[in-house]
DRENVEXKOL-566710 format. One line per field, with one value per residue: x, y, z of N, C-alpha, C, O, CB in turn. Coordinates in pm, 1 decimal. Atoms other than C-alpha are relative to their C-alpha. Glycine has a CB too. Example, Ala and Ser with C-alpha at 12.3 -4.5 7.8 and 13.67 -1.06 7.14 Angstrom:
n.x = c(89.0	-82.0)
n.y = c(-119.0	-119.0)
n.z = c(0.0	-6.0)
ca.x = c(1230.0	1367.0)
ca.y = c(-450.0	-106.0)
ca.z = c(780.0	714.0)
c.x = c(90.0	-77.0)
c.y = c(120.0	109.0)
c.z = c(0.0	73.0)
o.x = c(193.6	-26.1)
o.y = c(118.1	219.8)
o.z = c(66.5	89.9)
cb.x = c(-99.2	41.4)
cb.y = c(2.7	46.2)
cb.z = c(124.6	-141.5)
***
This chain:
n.x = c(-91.9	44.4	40.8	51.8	130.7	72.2	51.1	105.2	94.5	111.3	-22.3	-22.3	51.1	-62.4	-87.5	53.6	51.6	-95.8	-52.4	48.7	-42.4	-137.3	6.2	20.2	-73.8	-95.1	-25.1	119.6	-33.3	35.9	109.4	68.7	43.4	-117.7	60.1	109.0	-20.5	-154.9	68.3	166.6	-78.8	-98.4	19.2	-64.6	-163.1	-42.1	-31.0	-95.5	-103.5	7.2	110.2	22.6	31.3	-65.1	59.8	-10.8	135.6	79.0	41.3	-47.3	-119.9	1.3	29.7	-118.1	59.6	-102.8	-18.5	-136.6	-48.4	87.6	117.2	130.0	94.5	6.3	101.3	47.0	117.2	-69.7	-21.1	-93.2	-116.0	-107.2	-27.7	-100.7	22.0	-77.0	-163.6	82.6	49.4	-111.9	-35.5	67.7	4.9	-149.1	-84.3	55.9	-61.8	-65.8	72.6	-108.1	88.2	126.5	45.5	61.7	66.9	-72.1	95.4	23.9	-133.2	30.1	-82.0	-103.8	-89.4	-14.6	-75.5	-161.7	-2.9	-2.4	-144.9	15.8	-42.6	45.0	-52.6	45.5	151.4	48.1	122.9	141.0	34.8	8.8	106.6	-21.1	75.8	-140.5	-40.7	-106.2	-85.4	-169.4	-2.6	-111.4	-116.4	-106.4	-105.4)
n.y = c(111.8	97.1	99.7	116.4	71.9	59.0	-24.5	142.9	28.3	-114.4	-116.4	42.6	-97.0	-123.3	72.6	17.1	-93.7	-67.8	85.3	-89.8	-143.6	-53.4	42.1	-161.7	-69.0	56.6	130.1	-59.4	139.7	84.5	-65.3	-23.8	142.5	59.1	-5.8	58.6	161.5	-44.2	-70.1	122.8	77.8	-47.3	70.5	88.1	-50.7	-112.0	135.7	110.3	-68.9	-67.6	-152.2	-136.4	-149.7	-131.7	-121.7	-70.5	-62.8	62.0	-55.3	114.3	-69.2	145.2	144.7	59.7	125.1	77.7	123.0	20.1	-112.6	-82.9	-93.4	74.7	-118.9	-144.9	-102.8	-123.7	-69.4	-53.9	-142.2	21.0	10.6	-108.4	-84.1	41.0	112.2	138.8	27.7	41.3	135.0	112.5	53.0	131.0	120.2	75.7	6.9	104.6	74.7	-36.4	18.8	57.7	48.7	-56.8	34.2	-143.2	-14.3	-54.4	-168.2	-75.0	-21.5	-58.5	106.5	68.1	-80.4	4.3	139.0	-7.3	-131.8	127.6	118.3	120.5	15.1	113.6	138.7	132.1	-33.6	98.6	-31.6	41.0	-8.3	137.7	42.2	33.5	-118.3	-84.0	-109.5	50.6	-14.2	16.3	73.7	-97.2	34.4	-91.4	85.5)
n.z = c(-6.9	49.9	-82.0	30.9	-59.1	84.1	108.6	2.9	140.1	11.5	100.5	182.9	74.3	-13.1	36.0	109.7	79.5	-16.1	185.6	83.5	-4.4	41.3	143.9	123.2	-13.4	55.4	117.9	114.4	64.7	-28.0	54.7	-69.6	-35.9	-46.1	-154.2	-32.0	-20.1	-183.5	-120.6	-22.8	-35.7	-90.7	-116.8	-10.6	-4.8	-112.5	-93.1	7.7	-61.5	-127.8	86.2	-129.1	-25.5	-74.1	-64.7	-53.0	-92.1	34.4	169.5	83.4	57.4	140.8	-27.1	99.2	43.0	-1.8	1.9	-33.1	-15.9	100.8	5.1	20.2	51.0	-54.2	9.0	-48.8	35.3	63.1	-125.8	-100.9	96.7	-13.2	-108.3	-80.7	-32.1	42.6	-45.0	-211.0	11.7	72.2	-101.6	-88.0	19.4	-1.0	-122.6	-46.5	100.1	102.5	130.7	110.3	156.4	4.9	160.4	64.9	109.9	86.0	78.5	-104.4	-20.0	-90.4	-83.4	-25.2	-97.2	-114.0	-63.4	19.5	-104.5	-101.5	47.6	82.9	109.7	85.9	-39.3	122.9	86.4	58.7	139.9	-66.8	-110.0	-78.6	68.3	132.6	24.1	45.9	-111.2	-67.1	-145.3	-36.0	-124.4	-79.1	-163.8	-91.1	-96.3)
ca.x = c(103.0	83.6	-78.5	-114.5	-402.0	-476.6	-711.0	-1070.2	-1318.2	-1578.8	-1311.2	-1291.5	-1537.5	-1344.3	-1086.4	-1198.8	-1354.0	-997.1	-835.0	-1065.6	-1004.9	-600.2	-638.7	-819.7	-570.7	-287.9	-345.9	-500.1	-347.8	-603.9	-948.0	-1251.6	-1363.8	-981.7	-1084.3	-1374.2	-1286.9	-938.6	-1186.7	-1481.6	-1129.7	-1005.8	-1146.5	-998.7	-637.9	-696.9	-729.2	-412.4	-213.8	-112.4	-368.3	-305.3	-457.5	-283.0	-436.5	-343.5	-547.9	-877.6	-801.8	-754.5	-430.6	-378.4	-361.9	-64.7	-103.9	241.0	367.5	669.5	941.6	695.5	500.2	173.4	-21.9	28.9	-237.5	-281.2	-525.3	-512.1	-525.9	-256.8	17.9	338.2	337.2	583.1	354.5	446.8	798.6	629.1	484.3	793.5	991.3	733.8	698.1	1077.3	1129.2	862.7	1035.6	1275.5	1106.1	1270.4	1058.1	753.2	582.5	463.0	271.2	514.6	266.2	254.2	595.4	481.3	526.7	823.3	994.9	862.3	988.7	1348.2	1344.2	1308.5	1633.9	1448.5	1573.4	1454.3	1537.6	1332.4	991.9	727.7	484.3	186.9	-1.8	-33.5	-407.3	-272.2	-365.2	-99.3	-26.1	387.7	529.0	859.7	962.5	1207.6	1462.2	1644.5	1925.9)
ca.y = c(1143.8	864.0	542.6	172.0	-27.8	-374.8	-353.1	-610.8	-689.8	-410.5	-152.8	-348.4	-67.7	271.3	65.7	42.7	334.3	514.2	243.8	419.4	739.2	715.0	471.5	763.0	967.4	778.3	480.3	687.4	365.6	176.2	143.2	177.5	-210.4	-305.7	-108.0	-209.1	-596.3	-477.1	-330.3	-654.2	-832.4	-632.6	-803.0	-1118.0	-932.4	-748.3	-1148.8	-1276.2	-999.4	-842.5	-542.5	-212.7	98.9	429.2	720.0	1030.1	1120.6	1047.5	1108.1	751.0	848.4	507.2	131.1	-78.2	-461.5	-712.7	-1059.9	-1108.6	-880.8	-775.7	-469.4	-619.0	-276.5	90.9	320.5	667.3	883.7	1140.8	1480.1	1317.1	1277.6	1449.8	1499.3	1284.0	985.8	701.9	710.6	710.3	391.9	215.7	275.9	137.7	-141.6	-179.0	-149.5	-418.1	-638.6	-618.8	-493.5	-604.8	-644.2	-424.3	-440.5	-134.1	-81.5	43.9	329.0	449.1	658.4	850.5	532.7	413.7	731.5	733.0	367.2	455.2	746.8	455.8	238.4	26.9	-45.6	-221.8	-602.1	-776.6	-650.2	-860.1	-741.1	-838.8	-829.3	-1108.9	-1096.5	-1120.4	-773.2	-539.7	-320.3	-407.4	-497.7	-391.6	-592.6	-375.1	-460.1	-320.9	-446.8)
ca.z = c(1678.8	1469.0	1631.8	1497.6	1541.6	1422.1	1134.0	1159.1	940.9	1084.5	936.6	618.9	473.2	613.7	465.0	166.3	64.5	213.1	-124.6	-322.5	-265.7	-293.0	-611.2	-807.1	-681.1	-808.3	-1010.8	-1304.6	-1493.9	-1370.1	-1581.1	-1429.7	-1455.1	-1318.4	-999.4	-936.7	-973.6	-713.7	-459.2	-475.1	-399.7	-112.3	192.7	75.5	29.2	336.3	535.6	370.8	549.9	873.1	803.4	1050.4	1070.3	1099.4	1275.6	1345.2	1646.4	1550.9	1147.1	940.4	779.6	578.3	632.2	532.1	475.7	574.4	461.6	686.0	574.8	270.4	240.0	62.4	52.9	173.6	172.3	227.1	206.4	-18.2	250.6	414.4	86.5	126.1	485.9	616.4	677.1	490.7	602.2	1001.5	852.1	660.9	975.1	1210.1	1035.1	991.6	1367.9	1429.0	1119.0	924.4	611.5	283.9	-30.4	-145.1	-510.3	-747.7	-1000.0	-1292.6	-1397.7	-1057.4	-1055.7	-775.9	-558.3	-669.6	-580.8	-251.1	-223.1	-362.0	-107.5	163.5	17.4	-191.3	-519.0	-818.6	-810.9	-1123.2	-1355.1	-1416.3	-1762.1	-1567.6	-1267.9	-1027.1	-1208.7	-1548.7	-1603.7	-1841.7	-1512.3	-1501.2	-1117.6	-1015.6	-743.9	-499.1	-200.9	47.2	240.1)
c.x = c(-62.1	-9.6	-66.0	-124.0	-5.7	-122.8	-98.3	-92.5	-88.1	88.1	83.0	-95.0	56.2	155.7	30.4	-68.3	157.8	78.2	-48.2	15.1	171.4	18.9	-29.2	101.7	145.2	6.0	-101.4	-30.6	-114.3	-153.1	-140.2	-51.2	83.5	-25.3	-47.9	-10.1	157.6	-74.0	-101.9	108.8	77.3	-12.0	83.1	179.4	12.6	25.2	88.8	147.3	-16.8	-12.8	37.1	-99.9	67.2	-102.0	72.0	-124.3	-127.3	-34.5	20.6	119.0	3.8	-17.1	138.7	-66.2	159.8	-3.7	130.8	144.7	-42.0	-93.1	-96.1	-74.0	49.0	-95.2	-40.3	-78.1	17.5	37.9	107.4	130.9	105.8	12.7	70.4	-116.1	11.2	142.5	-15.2	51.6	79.6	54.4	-36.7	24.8	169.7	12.1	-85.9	86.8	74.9	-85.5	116.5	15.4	-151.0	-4.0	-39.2	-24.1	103.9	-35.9	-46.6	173.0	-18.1	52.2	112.8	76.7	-30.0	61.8	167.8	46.8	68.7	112.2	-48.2	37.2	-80.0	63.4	-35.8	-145.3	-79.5	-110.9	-128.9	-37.7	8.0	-154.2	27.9	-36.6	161.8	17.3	157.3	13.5	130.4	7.9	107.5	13.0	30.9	21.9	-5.5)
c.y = c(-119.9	-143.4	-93.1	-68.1	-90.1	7.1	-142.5	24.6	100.2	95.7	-21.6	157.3	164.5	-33.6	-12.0	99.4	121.6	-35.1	45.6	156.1	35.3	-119.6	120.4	85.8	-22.2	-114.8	22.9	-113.0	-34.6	40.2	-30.4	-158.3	-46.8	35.1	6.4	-171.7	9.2	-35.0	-107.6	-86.8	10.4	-108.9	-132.0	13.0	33.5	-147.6	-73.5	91.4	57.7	153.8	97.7	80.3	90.6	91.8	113.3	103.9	-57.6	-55.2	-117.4	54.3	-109.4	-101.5	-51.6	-167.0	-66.1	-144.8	-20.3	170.2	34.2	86.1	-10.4	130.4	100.0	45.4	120.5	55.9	156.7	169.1	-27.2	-26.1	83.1	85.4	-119.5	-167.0	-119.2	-31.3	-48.0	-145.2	-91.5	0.8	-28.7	-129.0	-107.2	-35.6	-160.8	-153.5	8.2	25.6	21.7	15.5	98.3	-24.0	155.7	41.6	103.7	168.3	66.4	37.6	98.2	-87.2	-40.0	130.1	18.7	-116.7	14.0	100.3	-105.8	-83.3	-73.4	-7.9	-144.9	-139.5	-103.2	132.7	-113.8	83.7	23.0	-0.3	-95.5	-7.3	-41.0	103.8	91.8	144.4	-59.2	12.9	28.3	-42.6	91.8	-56.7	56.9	-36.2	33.9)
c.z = c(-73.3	73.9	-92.1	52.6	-105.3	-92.7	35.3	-113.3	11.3	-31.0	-137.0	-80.3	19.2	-74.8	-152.4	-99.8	-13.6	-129.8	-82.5	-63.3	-46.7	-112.3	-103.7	25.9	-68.4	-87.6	-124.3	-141.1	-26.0	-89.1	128.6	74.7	92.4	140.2	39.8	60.9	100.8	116.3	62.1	67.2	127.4	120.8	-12.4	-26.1	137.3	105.6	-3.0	66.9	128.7	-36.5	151.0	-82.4	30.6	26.7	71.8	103.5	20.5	-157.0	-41.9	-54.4	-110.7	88.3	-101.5	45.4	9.6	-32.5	71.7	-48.4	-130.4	25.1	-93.0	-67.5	100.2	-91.0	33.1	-68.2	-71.8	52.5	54.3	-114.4	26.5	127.0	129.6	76.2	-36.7	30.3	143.5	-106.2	-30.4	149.3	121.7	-21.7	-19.3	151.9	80.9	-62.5	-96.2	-165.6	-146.3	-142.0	24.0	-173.0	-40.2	-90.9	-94.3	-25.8	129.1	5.4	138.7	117.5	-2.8	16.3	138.7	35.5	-24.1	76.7	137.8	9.3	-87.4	-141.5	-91.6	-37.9	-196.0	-48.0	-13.8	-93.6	37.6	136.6	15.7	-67.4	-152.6	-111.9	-63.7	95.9	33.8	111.6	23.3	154.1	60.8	132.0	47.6	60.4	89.9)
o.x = c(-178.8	93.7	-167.4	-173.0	-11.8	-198.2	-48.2	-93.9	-126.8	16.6	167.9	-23.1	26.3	241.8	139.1	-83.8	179.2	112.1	33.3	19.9	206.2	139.1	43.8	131.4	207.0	104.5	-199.9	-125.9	-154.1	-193.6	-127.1	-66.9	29.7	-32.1	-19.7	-61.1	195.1	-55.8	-146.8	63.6	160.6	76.7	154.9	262.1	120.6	123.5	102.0	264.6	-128.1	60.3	12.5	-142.9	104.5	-202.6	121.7	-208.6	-137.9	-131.8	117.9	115.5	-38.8	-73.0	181.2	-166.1	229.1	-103.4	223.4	142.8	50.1	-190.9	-84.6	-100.4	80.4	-112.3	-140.6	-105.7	110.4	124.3	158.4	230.5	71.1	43.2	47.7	-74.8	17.4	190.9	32.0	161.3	58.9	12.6	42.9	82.4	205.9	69.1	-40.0	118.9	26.3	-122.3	217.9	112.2	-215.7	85.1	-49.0	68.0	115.2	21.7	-143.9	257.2	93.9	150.6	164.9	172.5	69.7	129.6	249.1	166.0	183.2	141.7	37.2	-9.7	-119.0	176.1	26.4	-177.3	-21.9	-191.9	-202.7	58.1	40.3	-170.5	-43.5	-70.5	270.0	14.9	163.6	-4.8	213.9	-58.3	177.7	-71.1	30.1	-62.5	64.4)
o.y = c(-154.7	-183.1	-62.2	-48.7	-56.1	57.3	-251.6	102.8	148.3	191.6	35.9	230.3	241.3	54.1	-25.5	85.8	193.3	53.1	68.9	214.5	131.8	-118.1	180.8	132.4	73.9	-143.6	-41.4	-129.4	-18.8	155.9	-83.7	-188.1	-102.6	-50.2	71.6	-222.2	-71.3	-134.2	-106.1	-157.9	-69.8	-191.1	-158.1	-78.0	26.7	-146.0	-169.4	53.9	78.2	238.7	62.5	61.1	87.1	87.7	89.1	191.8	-146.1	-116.2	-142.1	175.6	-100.4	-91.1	-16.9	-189.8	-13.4	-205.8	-30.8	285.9	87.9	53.1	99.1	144.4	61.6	23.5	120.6	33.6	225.6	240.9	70.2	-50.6	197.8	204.2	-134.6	-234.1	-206.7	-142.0	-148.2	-191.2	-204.5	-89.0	-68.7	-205.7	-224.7	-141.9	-236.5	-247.5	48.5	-64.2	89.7	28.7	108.5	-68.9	248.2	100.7	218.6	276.5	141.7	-49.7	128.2	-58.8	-72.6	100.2	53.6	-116.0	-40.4	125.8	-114.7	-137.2	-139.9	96.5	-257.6	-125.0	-177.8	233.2	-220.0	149.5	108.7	-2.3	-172.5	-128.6	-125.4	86.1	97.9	259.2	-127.1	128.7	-57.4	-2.4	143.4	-96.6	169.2	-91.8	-15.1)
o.z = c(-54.8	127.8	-154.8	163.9	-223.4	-9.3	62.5	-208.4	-95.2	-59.9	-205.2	-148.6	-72.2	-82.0	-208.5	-221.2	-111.3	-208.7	-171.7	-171.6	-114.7	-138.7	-182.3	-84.1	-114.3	-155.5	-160.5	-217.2	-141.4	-99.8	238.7	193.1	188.0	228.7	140.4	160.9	186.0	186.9	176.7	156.9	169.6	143.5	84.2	-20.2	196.0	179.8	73.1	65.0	177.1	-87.6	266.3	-196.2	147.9	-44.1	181.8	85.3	105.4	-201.3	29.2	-33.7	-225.8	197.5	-211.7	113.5	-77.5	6.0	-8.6	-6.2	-192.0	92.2	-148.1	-186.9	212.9	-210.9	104.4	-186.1	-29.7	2.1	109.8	-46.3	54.7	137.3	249.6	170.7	49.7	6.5	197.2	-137.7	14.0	222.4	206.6	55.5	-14.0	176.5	166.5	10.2	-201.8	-241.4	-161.5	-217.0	128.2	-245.1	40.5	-147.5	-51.7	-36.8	124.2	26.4	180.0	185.8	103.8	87.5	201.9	138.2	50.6	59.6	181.9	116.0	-146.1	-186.9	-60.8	-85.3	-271.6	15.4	-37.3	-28.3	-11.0	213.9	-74.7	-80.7	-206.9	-229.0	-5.3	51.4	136.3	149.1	-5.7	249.8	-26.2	212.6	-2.8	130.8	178.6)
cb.x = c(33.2	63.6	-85.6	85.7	-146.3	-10.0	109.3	-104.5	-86.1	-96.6	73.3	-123.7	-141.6	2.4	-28.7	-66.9	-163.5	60.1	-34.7	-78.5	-28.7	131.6	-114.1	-152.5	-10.8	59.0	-40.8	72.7	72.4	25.0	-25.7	-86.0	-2.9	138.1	-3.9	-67.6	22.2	60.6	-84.6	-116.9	62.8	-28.3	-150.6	-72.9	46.3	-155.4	-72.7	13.5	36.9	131.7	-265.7	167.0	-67.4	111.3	-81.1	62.9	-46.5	-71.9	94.8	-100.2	147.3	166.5	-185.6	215.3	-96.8	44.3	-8.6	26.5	138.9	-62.0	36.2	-78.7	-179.2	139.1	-61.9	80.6	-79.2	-59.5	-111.0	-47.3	-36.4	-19.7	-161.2	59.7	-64.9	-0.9	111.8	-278.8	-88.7	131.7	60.7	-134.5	-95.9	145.0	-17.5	-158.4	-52.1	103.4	-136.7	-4.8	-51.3	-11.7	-158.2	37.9	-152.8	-15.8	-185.7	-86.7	79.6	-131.3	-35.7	43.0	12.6	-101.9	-62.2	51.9	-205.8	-101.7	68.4	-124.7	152.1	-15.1	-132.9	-79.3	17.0	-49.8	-25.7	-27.2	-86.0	21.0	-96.9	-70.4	-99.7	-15.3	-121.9	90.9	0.2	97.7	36.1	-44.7	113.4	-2.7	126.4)
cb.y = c(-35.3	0.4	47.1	-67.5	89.9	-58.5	18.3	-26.7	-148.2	39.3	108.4	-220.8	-15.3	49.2	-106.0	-76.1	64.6	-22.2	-150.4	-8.1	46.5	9.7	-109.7	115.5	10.4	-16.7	-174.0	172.7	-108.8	-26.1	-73.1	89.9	-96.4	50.4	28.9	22.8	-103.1	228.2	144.9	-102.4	-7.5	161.4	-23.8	-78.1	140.7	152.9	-86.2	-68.1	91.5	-33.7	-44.7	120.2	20.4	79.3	-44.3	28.8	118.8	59.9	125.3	-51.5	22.5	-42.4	-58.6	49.3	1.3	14.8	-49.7	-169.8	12.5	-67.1	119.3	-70.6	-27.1	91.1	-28.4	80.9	7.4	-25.5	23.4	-137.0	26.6	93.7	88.8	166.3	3.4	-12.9	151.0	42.6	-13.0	56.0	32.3	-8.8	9.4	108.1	184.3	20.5	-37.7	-107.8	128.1	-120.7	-230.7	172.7	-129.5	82.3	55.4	-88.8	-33.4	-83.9	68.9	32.2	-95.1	-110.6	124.6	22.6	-159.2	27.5	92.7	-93.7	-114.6	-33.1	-4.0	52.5	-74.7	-238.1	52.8	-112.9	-126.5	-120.7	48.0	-0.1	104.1	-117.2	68.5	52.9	0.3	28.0	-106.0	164.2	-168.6	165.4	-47.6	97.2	-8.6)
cb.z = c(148.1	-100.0	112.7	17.5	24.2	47.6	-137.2	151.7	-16.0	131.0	76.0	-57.4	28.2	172.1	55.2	29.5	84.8	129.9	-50.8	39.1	162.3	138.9	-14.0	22.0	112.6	77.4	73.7	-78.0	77.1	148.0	-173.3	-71.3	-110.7	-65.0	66.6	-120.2	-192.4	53.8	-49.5	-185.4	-88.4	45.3	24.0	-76.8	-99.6	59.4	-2.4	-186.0	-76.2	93.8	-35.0	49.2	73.2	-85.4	88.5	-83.4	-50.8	52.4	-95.4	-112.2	105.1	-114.0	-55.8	57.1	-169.1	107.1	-131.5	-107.4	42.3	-71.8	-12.0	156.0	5.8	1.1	23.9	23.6	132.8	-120.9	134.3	117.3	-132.0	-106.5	45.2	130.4	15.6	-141.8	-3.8	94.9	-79.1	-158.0	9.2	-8.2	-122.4	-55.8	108.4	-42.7	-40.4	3.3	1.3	-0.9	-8.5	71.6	-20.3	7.2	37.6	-117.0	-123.1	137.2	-142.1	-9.8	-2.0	-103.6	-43.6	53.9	-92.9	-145.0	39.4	-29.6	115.4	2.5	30.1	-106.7	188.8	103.3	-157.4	104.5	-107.1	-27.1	35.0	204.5	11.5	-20.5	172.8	-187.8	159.3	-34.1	66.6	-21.7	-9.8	17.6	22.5	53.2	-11.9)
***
């Protein structure tokens, strides 16, 4: 059964190495320097959001990251892909808040079909990262 748990700073590093692991897995985009300078940045991403923990059981499963009715960061791990856990997680977090708005790396199409799975639909593009980095965002809604 899947079980929430606030997220603290002593599992900033299971946290962190779990981002690691499902980055290589999916953001092949990304160069090596880009996630490296992500990852030196996490802790201070991980403090500007309402950070959980998922667990199945005793297993880490992922970690998602909220701004209100924004999803910020999802994370899974990469043993756990394609087994019905990120959906748990969207509608947790819906049932806690209305969730509304999530972001997604263009060159990750993997994500944005799990997010258009969810309802979300593409809203706007932006060229650039919020770093200024040529990784396009598609911004996505759902009513």
């Amino acid at each position: 059964m899947l079980m929430a748990y606030p997220a603290t700073r002593q599992d900033y590093p299971e946290l962190i190495a779990l981002w690691q692991a499902s980055v290589t897995a999916t953001h092949t985009f990304l160069t090596p320097t880009d996630s490296q300078k992500i990852r030196e940045q996490l802790p201070t991403y991980f403090a500007a959001v309402e950070l959980t923990k998922w667990l199945d059981g005793s297993k880490l499963i992922g970690f998602s990251g909220r701004q209100g009715p924004m999803l910020a960061m999802l994370f899974i791990a990469p043993d756990s892909f394609r087994r019905g856990y990120g959906h748990q997680i969207i509608e947790r977090l819906n049932q806690k808040q209305n969730l509304r708005l999530v972001d997604v790396n263009e060159q990750n199409p993997g994500a944005l079909a799990f997010y258009q799975r969810q309802g979300f639909r593409i809203v706007s593009r932006d060229a650039l990262d919020d770093a200024g980095q040529p990784y396009p965002i598609l911004h996505l809604r759902r009513d």
